[in-house]
Backbone bond lengths (Angstrom), bond angles and torsions (degrees), N, CA, C in turn:
res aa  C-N    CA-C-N  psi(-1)  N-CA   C-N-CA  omega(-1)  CA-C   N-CA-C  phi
1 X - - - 1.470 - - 1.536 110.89 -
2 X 1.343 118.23 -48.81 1.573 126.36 169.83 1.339 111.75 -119.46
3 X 1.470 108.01 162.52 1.379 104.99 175.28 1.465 110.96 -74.94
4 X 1.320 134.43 -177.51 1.344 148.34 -177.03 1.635 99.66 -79.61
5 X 2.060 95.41 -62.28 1.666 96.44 -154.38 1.831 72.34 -155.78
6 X 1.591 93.07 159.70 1.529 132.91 -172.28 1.459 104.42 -123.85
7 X 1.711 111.91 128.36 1.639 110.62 159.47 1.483 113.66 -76.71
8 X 1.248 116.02 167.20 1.415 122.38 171.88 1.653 106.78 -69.92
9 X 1.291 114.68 -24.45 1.060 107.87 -155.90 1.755 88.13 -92.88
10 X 1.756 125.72 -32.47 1.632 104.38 172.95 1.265 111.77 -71.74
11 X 1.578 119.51 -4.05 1.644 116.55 -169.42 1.405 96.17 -75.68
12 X 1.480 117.52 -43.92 1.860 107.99 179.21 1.250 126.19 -76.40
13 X 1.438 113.28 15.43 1.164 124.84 168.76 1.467 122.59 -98.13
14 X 1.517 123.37 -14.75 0.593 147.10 163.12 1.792 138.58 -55.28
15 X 1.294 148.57 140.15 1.652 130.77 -145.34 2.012 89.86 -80.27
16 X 1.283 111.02 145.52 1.369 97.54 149.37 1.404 129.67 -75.34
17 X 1.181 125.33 163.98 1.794 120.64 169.00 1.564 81.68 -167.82
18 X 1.982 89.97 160.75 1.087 129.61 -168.48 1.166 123.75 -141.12
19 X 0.813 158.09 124.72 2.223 152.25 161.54 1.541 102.20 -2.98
20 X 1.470 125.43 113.31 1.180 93.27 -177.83 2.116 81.32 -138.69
21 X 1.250 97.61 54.02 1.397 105.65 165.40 1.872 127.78 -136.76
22 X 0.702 138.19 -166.93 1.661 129.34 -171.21 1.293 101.70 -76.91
23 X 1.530 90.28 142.59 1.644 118.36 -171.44 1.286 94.15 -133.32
24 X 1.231 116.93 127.32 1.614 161.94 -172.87 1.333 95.58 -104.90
25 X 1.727 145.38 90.41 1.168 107.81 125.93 1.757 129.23 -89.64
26 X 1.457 102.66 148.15 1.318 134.14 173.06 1.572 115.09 -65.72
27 X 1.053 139.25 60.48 1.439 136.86 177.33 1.716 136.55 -110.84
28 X 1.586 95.10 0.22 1.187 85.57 157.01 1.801 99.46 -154.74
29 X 1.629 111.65 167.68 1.294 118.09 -161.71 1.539 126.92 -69.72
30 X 1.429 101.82 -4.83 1.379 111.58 161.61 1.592 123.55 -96.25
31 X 1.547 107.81 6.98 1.513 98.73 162.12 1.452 118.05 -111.93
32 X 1.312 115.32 16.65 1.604 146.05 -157.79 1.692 87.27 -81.34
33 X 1.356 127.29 -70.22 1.216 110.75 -173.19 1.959 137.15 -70.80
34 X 1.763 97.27 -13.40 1.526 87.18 163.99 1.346 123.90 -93.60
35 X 1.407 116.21 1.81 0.932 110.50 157.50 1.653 139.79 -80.13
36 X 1.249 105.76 -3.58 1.187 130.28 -170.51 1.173 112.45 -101.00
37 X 1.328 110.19 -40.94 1.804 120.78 166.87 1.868 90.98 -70.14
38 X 0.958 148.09 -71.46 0.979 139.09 -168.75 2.139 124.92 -49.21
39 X 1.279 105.71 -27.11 1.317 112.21 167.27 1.507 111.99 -74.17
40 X 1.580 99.50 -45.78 1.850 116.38 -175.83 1.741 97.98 -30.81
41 X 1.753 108.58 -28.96 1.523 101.61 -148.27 2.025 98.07 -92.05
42 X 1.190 103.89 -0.10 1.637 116.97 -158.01 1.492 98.05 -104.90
43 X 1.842 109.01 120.93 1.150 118.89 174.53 1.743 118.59 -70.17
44 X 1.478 111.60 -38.86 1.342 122.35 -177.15 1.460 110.20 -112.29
45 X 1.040 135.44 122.34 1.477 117.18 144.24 1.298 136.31 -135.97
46 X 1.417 121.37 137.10 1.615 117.11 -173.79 1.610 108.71 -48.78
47 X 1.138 123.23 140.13 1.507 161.36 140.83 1.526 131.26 -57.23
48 X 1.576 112.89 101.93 1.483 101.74 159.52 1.598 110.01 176.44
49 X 1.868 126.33 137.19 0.984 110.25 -179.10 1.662 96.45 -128.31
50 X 1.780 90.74 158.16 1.446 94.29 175.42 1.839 96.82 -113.16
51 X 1.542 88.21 -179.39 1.859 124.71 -155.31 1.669 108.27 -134.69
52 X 1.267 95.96 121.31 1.803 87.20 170.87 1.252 107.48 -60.76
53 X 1.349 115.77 144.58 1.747 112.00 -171.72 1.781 99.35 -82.40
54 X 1.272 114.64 140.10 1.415 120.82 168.15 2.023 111.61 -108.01
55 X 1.180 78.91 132.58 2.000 107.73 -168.13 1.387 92.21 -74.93
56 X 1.091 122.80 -44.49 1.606 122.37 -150.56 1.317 111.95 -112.55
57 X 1.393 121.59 127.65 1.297 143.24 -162.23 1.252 108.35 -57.84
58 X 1.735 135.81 144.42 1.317 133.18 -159.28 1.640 117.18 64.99
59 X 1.223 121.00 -43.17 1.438 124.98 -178.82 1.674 128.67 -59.70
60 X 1.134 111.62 101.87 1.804 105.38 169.73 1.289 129.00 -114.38
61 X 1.261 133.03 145.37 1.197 118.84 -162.11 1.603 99.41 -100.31
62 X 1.094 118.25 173.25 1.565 138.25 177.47 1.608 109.14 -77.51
63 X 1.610 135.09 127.98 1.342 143.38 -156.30 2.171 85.38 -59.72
64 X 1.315 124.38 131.16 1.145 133.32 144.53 1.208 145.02 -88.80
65 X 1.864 119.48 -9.89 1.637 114.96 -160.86 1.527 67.73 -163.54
66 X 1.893 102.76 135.88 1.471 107.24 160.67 1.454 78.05 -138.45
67 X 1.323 118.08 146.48 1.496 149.71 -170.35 1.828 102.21 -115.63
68 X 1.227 126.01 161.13 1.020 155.82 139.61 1.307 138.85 -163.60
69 X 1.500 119.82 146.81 1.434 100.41 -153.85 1.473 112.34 -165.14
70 X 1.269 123.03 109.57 1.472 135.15 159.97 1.494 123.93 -30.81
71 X 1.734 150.68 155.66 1.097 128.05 -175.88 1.781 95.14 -67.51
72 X 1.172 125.63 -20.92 1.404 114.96 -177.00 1.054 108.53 -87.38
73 X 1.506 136.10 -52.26 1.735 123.01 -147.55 1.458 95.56 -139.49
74 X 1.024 90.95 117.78 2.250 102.12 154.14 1.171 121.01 -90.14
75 X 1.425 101.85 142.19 1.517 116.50 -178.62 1.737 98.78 -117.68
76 X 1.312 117.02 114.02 1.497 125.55 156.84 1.626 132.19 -107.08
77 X 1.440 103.36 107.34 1.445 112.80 -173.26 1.706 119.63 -98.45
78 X 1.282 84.03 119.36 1.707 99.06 177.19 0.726 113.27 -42.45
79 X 1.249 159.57 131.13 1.717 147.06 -174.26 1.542 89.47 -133.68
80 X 0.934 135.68 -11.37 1.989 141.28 165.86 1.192 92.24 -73.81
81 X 1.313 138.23 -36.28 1.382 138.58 -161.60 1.676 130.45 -102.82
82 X 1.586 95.65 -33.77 1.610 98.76 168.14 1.279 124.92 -152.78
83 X 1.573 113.47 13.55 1.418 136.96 153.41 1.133 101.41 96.52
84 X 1.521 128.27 -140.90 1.471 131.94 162.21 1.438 128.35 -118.58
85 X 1.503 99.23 69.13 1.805 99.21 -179.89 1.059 138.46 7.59
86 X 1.318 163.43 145.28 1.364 126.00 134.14 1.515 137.41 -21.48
87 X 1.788 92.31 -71.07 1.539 86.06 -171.93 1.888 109.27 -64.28
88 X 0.849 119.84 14.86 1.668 107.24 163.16 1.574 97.00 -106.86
89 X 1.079 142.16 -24.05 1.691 135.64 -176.43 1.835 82.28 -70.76
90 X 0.859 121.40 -49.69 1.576 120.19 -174.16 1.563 98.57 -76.94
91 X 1.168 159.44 -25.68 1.465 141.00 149.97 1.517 103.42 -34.78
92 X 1.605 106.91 -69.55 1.268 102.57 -165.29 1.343 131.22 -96.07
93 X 1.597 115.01 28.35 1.476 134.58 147.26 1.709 108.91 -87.30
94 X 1.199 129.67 -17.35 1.285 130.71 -179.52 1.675 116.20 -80.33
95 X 1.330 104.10 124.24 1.441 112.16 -165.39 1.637 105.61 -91.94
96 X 1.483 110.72 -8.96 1.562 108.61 147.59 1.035 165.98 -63.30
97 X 1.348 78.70 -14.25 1.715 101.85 156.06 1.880 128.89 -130.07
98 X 1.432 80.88 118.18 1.906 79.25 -166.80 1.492 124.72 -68.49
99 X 0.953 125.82 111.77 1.792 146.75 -172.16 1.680 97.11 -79.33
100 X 1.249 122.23 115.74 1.487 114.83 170.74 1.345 108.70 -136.50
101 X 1.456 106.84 138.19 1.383 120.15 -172.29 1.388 120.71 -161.66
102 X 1.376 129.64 175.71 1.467 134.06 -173.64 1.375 121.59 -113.44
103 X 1.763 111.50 110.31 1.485 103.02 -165.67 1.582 114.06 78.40
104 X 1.108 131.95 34.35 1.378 125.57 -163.89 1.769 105.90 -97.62
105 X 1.068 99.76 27.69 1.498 93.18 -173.93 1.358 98.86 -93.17
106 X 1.116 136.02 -42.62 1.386 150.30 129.58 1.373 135.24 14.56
107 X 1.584 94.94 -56.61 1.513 120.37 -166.58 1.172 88.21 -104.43
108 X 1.614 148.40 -34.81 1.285 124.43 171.27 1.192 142.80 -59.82
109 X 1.750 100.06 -50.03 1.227 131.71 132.29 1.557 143.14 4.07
110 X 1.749 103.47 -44.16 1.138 136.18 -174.75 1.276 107.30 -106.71
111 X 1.417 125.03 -44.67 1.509 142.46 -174.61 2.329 103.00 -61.56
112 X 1.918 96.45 -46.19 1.416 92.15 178.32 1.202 117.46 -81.15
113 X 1.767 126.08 5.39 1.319 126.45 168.86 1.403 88.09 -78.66
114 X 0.751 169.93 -56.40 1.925 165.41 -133.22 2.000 88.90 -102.02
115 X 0.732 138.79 -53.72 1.552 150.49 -163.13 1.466 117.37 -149.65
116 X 1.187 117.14 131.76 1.630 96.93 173.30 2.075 100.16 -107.43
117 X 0.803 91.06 174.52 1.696 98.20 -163.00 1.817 100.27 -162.88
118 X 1.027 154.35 145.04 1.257 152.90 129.54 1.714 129.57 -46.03
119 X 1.326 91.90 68.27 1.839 86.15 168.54 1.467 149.90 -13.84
120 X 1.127 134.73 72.00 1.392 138.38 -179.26 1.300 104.15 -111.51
121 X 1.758 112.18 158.76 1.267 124.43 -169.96 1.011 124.21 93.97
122 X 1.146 130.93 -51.76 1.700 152.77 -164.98 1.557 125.26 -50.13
123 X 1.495 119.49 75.85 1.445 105.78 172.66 1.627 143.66 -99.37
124 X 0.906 117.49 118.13 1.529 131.72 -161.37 1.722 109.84 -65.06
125 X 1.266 104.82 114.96 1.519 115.72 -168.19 1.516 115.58 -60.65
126 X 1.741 104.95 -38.26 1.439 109.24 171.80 1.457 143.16 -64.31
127 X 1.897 91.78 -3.31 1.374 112.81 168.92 1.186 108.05 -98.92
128 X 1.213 124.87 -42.45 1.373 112.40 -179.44 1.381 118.67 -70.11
129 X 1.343 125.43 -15.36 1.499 118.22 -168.41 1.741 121.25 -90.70
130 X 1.666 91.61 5.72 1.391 113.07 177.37 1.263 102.48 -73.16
131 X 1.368 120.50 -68.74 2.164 117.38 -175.05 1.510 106.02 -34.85
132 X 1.633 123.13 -25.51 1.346 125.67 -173.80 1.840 106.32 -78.75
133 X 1.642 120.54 -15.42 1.323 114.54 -164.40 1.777 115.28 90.72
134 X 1.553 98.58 -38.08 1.884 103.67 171.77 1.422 110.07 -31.44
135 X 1.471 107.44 129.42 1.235 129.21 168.31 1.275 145.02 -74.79
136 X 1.867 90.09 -32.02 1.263 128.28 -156.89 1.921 100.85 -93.76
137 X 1.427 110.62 131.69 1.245 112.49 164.84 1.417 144.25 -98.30
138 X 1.273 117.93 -25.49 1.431 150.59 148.12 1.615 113.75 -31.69
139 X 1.218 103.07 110.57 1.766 95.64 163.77 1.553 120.85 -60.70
140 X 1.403 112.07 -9.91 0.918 116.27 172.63 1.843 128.21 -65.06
141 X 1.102 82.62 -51.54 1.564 109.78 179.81 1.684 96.44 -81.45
142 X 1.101 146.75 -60.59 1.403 130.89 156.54 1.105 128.05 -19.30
143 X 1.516 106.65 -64.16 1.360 100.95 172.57 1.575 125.24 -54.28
144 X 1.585 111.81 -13.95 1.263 107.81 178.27 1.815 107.94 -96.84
145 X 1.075 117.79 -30.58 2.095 114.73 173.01 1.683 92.32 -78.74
146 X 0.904 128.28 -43.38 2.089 111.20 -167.72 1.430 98.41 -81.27
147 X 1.364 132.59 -48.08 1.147 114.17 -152.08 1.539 122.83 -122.99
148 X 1.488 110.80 -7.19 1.554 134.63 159.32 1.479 107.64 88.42
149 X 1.426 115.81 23.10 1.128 115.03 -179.44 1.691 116.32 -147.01
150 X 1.579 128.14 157.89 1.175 151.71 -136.04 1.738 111.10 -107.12
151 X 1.143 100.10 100.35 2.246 85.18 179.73 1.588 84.78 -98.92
152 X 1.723 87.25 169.34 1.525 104.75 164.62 1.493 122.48 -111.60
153 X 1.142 107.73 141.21 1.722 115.24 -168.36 1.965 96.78 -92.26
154 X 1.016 107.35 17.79 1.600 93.32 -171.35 1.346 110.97 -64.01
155 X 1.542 114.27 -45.62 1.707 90.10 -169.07 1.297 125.40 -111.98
156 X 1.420 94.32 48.20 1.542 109.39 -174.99 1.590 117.56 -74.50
157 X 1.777 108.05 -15.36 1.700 108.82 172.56 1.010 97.59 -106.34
158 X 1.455 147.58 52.47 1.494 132.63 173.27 1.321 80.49 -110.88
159 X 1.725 95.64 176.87 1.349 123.76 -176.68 1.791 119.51 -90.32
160 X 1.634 86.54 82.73 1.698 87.89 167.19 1.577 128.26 -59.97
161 X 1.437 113.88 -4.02 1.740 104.17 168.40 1.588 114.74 -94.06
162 X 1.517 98.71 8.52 1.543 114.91 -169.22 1.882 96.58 -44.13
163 X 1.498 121.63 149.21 1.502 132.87 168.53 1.676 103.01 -22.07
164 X 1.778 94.28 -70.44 0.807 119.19 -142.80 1.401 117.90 -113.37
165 X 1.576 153.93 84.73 1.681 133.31 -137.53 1.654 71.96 -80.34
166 X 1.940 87.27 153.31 1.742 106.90 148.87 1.381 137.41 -73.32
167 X 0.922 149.59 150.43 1.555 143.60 169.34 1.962 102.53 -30.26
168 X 1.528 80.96 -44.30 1.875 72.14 -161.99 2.094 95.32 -93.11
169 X 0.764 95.68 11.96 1.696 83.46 175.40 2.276 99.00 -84.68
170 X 1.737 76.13 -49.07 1.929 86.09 -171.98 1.641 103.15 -60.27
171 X 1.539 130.70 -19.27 0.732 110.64 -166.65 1.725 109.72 -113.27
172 X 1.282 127.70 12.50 1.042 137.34 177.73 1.750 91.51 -96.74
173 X 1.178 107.66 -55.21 2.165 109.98 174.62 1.463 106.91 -49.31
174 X 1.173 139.76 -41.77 1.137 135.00 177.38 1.366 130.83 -57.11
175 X 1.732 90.41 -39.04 1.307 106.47 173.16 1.617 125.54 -57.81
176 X 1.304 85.34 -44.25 1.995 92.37 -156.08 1.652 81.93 -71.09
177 X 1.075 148.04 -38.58 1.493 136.84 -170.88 1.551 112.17 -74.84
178 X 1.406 123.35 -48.29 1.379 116.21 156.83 1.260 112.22 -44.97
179 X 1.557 148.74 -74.21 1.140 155.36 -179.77 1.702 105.04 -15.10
180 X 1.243 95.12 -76.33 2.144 106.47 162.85 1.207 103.73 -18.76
181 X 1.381 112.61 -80.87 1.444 131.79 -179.82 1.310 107.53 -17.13
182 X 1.187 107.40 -79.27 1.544 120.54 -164.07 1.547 128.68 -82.19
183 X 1.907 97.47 -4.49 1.820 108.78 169.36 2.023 85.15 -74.28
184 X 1.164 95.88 -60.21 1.369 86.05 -155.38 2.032 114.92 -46.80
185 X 1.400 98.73 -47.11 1.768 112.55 -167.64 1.743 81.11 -46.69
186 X 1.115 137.97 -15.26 1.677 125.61 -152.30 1.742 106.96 -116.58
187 X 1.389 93.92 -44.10 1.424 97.58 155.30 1.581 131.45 -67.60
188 X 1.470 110.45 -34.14 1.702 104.77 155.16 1.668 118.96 -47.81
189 X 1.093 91.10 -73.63 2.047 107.09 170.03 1.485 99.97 -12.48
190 X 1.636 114.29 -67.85 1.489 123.23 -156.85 1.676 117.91 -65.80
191 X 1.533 91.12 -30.94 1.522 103.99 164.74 1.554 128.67 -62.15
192 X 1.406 92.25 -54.07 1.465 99.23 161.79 0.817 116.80 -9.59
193 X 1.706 98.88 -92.60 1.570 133.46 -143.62 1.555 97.74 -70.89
194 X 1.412 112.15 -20.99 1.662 112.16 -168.09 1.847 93.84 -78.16
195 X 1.503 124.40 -43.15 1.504 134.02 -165.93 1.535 101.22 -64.07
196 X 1.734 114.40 -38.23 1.470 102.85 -171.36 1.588 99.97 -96.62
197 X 1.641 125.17 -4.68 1.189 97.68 179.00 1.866 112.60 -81.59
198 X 1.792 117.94 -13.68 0.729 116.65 -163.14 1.706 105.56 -96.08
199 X 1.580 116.35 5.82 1.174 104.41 179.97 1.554 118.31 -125.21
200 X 1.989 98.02 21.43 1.043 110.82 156.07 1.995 132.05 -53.93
């Protein structure tokens, strides 16, 4: 049904794509609650935060950008800017709404150094892509066996506490959480179709 594993070299062969639906950023504490009423309403959503990258050995920085995101609209919350609310520590203690992402043990991890909250919901792509035989761990490389297409890692060392995000910073964050989104909505599908073909 999928391949196992992808070269780098068929991954650049591959189309690029990007988020190319509404982006929400979250930056200050009065836009904290419609966005929250607005996720409240979302059964699935992609997962993922970025980190100012640290150069210097021993040094880590504090989680800055947590993303989530519908195949249509991303929501990116400053977390340099207004920490982790409640009602979002309560998004992502709620087991009603499924959070999916890659490696997220990490990113939670990082999220309860800023707040701690109890994790529910949360499913990890690298487990699921095992029942498929996938080899590959990288959303990167996922995104290229589930979904036949190419993200870009470019601005993954820029400065997410930057003033100001760029067009292409918000829109590379959007991405990698839609991407989640949409391995998984595709990997359900495959299950499916695999459960009713086998109980034909």
């Amino acid at each position: 049904m999928f391949r196992v594993n992808i070269s780098n070299d068929e991954m650049n062969m591959l189309p690029l794509r990007t988020f190319a639906g509404e982006v929400v950023l979250v930056d200050r504490e009065e836009k904290v609650a419609g966005a929250i009423e607005e996720l409240m309403q979302e059964k699935i959503v992609g997962f993922d935060t970025e980190t100012k990258p640290a150069f210097h050995r021993g040094l880590t920085n504090t989680v800055a950008l947590l993303q989530l995101s519908t195949a249509g609209k991303a929501w990116l919350f400053r977390i340099n800017r207004i920490g982790l609310p409640l009602s979002l520590r309560k998004l992502l203690a709620s087991d009603a709404i499924s959070k999916i992402g890659v490696a997220i043990h990490d990113d939670i991890k990082a999220l309860q150094r800023v707040s701690p909250f109890p994790p529910a919901g949360f499913i990890e792509l690298q487990q699921m892509v095992r029942e498929f035989g996938i080899e590959e761990l990288s959303l990167r490389k996922l995104a290229g066996i589930v979904l036949g297409m190419r993200i870009s890692k470019a601005q993954r060392l820029t400065n997410w506490e930057a003033d100001i995000l760029t067009v292409n910073q918000q829109i590379y964050a959007a991405t990698d959480a839609w991407v989640a989104c949409l391995v998984y909505e595709t990997l359900l599908k495959a299950r499916h179709a695999t459960t009713e073909l086998n109980s034909r």
